[in-house]
N, C-alpha and C positions, 0 to 999 in steps of 0.2 A: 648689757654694757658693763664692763670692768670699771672696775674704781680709778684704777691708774688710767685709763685712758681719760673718763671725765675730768681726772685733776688734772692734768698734762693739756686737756683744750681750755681749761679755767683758766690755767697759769699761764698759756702762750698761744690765744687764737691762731686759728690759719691764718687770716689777710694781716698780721705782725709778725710772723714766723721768720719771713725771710727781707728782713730790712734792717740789715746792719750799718753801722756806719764806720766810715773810714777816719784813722785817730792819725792826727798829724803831732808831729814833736812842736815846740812852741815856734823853732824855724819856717816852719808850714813844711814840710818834709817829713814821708809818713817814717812811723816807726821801724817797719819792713816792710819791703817788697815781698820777701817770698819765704815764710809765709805771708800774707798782705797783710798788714796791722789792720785786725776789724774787730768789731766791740758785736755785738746782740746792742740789740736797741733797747734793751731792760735799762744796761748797764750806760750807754750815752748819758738816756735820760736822767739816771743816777748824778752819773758826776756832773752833768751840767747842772741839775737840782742844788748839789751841793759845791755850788761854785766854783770847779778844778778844771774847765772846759770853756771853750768860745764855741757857739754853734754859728756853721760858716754856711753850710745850706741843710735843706729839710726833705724830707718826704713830704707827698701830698696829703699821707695817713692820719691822723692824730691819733692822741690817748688819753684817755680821760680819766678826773677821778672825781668824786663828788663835787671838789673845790676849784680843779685846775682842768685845763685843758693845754695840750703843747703837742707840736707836729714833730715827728717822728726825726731826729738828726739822722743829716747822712753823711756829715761830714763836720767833724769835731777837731776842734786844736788844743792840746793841753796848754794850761797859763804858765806852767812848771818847767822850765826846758829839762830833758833825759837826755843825761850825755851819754852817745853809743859808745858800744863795748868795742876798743881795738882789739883785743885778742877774740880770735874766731874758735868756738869748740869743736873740737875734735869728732864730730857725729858722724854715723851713717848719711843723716839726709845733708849735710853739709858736705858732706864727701863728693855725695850726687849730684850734687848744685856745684861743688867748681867743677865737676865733670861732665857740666850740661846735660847731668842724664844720658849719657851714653856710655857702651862701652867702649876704653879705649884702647880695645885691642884692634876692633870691627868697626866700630860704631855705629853699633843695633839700640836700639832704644827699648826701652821695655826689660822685666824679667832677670833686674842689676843685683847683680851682688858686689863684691870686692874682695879683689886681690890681692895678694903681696907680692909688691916687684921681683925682690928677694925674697924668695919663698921663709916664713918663720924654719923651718927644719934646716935650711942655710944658712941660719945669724940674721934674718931679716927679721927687723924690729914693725910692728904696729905705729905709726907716725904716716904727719901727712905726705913727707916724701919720700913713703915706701908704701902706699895702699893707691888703687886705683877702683873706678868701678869697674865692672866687668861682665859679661854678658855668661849665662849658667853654661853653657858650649864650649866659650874660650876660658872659661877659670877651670873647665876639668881639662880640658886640652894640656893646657900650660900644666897643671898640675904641679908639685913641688918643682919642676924644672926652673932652670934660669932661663932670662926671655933669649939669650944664644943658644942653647940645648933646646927651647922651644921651637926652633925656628919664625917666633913671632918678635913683634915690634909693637911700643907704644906711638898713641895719634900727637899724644905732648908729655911731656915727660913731669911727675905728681910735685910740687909742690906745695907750700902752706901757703894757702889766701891769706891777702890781706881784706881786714872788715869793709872796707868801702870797696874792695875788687868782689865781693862776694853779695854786697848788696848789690853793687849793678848788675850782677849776674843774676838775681833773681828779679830783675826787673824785664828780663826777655823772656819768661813766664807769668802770664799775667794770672790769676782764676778764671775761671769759664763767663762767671759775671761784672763785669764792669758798671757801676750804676754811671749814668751822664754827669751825674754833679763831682765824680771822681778823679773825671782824665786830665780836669785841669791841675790838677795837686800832683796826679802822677807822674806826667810826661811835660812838666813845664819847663823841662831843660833838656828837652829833646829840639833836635833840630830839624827846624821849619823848612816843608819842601816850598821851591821857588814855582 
């Protein structure tokens, strides 16, 4: 048995590994949707230890330490309100999030890169209302061409998100796991079927 392995099960048993919890802004509104604002349950316990946090529900797990015992948060509100960022960064994965992951030449899913409307060898500049994503078939298709010389067309035509248009966007992407004590924080302003 490696060393690194034994200190790796010391520092983060299996049945605590995968119980994270979800950080709400002081609003009760998580920090991001997508990626999902989640902490390791190291760090929960942390700031709730040192007062920066309200624990709003728990795991049924606990943690122990000589002196204390405390159930696992699964769902934490910072006391501090963190005012969101209006200006959206310029990223790859931002890109693909107003672009709902697809490409918008086709719209294939999977296997995105990104294009330029205006090809850079044309004067097209790197911004967000000249990149799209793009599927690896239709960005060599298009190749330096313009999208008339292409014979292709865009699904919407690229411009810059705004920060609350880009957080709802990632909130029709959820992670694979949802815990139950979650969906009330996530979807409380979703609308209720009759």
């Amino acid at each position: 048995m490696s060393l690194d392995f034994r200190t790796s099960f010391v520092r983060e048993p299996n049945s605590l590994r995968n119980h994270p919890a979800l950080v709400l802004n002081a609003d009760y509104r998580p920090l991001s949707y997508y990626p999902l604002s989640l902490w390791p349950w190291q760090e929960a316990v942390k700031a709730a230890w040192l007062d920066r946090v309200q624990i709003i529900a728990e795991y049924d797990e606990v943690v122990r330490s000589p002196s204390t015992e405390i159930r696992i948060p699964s769902v934490v509100v910072l006391k501090d309100y963190v005012k969101p960022q209006k200006r959206v960064a310029f990223t790859r994965f931002n890109l693909f999030l107003r672009d709902e992951f697809r490409c918008q030449y086709c719209g294939a899913k999977g296997d995105l890169t990104f294009d330029h409307v205006v090809p850079r060898a044309r004067g097209g500049v790197t911004s967000w209302e000249n990149v799209v994503a793009a599927c690896s078939s239709c960005n060599l298709r298009k190749g330096a061409k313009s999208l008339s010389r292409s014979g292709m067309s865009l699904l919407r035509a690229p411009s810059r998100p705004a920060a609350e248009e880009l957080r709802n966007q990632g909130r029709k992407f959820p992670p694979n796991h949802l815990h139950e004590t979650w969906l009330d924080f996530l979807y409380w302003d979703a609308e209720l079927e009759a």
